[in-house]
Backbone as a chain_set.jsonl record, in Angstrom:
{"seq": "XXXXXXXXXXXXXXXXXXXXXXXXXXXXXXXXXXXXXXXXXXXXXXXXXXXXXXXXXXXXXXXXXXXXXXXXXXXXXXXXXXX", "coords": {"N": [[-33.927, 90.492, -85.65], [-31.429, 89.135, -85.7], [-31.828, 87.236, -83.212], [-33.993, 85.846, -84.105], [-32.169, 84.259, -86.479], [-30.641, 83.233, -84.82], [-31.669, 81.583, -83.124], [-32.979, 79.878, -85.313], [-31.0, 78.444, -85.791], [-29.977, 77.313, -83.396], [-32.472, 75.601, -83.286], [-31.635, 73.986, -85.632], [-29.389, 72.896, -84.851], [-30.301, 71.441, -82.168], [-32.254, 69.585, -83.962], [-29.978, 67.778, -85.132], [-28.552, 66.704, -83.091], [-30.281, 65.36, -81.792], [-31.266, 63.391, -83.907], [-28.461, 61.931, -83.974], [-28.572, 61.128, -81.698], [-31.016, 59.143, -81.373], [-30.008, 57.475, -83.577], [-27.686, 56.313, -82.458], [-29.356, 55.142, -80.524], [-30.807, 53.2, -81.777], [-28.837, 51.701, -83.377], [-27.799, 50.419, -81.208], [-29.788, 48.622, -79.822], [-30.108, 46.84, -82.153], [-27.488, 46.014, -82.073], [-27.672, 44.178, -79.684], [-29.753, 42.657, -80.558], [-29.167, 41.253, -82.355], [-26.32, 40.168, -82.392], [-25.387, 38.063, -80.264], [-24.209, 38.117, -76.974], [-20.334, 37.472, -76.354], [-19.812, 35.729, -74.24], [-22.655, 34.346, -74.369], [-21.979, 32.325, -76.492], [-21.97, 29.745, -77.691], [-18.668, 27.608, -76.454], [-18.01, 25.325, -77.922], [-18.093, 26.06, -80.889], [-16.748, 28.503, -80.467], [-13.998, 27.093, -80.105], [-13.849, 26.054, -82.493], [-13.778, 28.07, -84.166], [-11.378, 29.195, -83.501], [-9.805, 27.165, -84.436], [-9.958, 27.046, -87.223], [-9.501, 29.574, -87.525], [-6.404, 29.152, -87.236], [-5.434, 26.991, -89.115], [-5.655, 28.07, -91.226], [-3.686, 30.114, -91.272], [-1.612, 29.014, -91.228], [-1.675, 28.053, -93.68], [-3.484, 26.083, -94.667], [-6.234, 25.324, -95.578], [-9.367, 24.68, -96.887], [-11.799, 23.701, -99.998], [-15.204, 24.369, -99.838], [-18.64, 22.899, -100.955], [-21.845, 24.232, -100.944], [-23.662, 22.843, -99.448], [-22.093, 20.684, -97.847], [-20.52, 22.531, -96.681], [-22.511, 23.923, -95.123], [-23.059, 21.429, -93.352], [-20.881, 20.969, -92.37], [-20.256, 23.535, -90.742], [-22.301, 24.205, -89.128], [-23.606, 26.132, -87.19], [-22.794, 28.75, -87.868], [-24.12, 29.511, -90.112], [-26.522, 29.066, -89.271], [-27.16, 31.252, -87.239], [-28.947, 31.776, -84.825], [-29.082, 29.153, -83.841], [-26.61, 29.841, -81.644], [-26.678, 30.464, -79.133]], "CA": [[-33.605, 89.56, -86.719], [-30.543, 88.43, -85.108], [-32.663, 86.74, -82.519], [-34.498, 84.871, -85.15], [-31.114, 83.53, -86.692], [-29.943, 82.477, -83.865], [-33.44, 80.147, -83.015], [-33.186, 78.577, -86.051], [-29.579, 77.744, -85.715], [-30.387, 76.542, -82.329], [-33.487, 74.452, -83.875], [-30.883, 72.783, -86.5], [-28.4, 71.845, -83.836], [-31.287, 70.544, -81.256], [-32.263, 68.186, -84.672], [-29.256, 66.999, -85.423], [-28.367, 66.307, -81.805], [-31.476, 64.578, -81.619], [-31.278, 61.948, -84.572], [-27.476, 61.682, -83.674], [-28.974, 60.293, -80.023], [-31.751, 58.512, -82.126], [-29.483, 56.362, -84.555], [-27.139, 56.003, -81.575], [-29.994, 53.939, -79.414], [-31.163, 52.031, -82.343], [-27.672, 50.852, -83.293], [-27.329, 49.608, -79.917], [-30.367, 47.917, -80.365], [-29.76, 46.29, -83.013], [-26.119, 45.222, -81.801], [-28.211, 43.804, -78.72], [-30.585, 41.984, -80.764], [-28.415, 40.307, -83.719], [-25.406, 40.106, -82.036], [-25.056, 37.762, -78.948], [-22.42, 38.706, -76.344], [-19.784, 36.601, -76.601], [-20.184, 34.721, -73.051], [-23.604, 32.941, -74.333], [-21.868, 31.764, -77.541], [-21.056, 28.089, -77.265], [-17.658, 27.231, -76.217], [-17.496, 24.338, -79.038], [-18.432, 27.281, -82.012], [-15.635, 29.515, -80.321], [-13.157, 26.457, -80.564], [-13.812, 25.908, -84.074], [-13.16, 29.928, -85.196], [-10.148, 29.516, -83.4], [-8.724, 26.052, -85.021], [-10.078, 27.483, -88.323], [-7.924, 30.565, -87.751], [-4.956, 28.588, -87.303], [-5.295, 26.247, -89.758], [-5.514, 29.489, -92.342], [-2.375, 31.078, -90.535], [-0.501, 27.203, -91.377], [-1.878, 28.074, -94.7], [-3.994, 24.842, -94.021], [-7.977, 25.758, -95.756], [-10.349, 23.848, -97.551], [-12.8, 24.47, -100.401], [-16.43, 23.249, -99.827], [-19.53, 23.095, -101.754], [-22.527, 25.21, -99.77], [-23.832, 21.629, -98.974], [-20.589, 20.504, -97.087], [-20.178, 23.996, -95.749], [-23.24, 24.054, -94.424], [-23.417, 20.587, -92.965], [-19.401, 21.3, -91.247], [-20.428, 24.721, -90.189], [-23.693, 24.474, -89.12], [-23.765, 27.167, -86.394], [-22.082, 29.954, -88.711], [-25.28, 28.942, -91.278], [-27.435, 29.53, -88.114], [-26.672, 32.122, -85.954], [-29.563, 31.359, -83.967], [-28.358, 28.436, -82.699], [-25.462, 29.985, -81.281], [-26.866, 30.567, -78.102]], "C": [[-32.507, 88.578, -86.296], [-31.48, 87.231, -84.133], [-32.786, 85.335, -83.286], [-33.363, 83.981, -85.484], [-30.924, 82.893, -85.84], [-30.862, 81.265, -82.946], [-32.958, 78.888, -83.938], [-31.974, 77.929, -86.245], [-29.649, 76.93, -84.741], [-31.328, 75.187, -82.691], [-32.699, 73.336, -84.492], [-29.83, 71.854, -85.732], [-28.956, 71.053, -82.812], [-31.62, 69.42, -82.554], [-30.959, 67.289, -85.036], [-28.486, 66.285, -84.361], [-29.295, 64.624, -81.519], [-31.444, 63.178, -82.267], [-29.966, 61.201, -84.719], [-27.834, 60.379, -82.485], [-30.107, 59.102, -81.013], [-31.077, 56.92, -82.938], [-28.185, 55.97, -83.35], [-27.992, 54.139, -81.035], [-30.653, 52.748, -80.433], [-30.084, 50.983, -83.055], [-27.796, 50.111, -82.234], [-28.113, 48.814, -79.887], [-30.544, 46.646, -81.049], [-28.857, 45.192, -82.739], [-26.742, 43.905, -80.508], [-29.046, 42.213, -79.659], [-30.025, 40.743, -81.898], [-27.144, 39.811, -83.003], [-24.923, 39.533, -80.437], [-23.966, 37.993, -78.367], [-21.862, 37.432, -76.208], [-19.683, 35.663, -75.445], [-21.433, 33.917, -73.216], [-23.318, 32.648, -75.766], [-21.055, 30.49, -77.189], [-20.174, 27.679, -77.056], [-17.107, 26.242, -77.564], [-17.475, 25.277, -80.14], [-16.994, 28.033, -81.552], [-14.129, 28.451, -80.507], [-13.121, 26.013, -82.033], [-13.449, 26.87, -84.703], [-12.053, 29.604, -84.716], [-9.101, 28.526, -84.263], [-8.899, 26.432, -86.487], [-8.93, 28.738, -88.456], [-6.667, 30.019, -87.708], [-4.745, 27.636, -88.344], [-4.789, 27.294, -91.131], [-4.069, 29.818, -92.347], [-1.285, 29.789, -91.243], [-0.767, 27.012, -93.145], [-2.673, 26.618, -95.362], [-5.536, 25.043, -94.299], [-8.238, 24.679, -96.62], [-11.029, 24.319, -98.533], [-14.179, 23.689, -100.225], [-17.61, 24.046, -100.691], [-20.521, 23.784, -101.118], [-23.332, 24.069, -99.277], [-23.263, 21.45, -98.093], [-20.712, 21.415, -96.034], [-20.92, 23.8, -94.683], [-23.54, 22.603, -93.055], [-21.598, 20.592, -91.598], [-19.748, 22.049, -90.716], [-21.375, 25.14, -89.686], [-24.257, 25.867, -88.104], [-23.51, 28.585, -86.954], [-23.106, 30.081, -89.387], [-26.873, 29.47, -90.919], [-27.325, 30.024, -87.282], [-27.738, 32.174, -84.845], [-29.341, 30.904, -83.087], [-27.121, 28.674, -81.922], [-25.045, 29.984, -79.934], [-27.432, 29.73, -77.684]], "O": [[-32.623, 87.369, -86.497], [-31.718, 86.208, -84.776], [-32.156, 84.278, -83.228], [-33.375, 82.897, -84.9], [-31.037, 81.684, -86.045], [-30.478, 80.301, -82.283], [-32.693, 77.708, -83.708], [-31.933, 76.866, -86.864], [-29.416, 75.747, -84.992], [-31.006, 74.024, -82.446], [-32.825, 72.147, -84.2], [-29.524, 70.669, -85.865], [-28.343, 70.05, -82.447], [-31.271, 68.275, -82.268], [-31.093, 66.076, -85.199], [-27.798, 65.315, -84.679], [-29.037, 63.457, -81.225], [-31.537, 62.112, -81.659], [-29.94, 60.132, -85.33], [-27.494, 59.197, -82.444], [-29.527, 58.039, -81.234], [-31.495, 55.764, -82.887], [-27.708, 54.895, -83.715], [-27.675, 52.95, -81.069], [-30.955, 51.624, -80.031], [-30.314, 49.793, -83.269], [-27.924, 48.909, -82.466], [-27.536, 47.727, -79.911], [-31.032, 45.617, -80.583], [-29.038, 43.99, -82.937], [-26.21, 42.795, -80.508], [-28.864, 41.031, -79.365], [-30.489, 39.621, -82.102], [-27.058, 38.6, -83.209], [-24.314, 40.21, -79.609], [-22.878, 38.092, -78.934], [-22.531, 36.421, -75.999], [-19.393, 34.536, -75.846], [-21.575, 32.926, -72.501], [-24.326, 32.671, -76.472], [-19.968, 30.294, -76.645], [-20.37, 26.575, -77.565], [-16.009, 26.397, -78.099], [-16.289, 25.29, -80.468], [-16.129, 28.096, -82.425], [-13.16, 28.998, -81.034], [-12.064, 25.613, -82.52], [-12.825, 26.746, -85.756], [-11.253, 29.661, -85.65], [-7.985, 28.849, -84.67], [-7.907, 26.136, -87.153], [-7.926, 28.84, -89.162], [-5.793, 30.652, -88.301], [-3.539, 27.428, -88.477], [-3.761, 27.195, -91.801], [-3.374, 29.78, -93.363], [-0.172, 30.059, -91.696], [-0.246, 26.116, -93.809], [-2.383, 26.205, -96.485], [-6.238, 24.947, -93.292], [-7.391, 23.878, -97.015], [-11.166, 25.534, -98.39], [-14.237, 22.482, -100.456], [-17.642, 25.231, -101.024], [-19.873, 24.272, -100.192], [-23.919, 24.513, -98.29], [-23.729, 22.032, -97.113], [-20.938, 21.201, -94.843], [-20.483, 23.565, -93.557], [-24.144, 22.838, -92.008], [-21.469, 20.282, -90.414], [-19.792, 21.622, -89.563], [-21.56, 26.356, -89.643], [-25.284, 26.48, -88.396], [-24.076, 29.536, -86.416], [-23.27, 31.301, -89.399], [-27.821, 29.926, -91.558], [-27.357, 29.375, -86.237], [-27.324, 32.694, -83.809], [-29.267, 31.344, -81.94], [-26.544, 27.666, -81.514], [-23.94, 29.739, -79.451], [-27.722, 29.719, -76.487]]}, "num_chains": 1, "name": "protein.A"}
């Protein structure tokens, strides 16, 4: 009987091992597929987050309409084009 126990304890820790490794590789995935690495993101896009952060920091923001926004920000709008 012991035996037995000790299977199906084994069984539960081989599944949860398993979909641990599972949701692991499809995160990564994921991060791969949505998430360009930051060396093929445009140089002009990465100077704009940064003058935007400083402008914030200088207490220095804007409000825009999602028109506007979109027409200033167009890469943020489209993460597509980013690359």
């Amino acid at each position: 009987m012991n035996t037995v126990a000790n299977l199906d304890e084994l069984k539960l820790e081989l599944k949860k091992e398993l979909r641990q490794e599972i949701l692991a590789e499809v995160l990564d995935i994921i991060r791969d597929e949505f998430y360009p690495p930051e060396e093929k993101i445009r140089k002009k896009f990465i100077k704009k987050v940064e003058e935007a952060e400083r402008r914030v920091k200088e207490g220095k923001f804007s409000k825009y309409t999602v028109e506007v926004f979109e027409k200033r920000f167009y890469y943020i709008v489209h993460p597509q084009d980013l690359i």
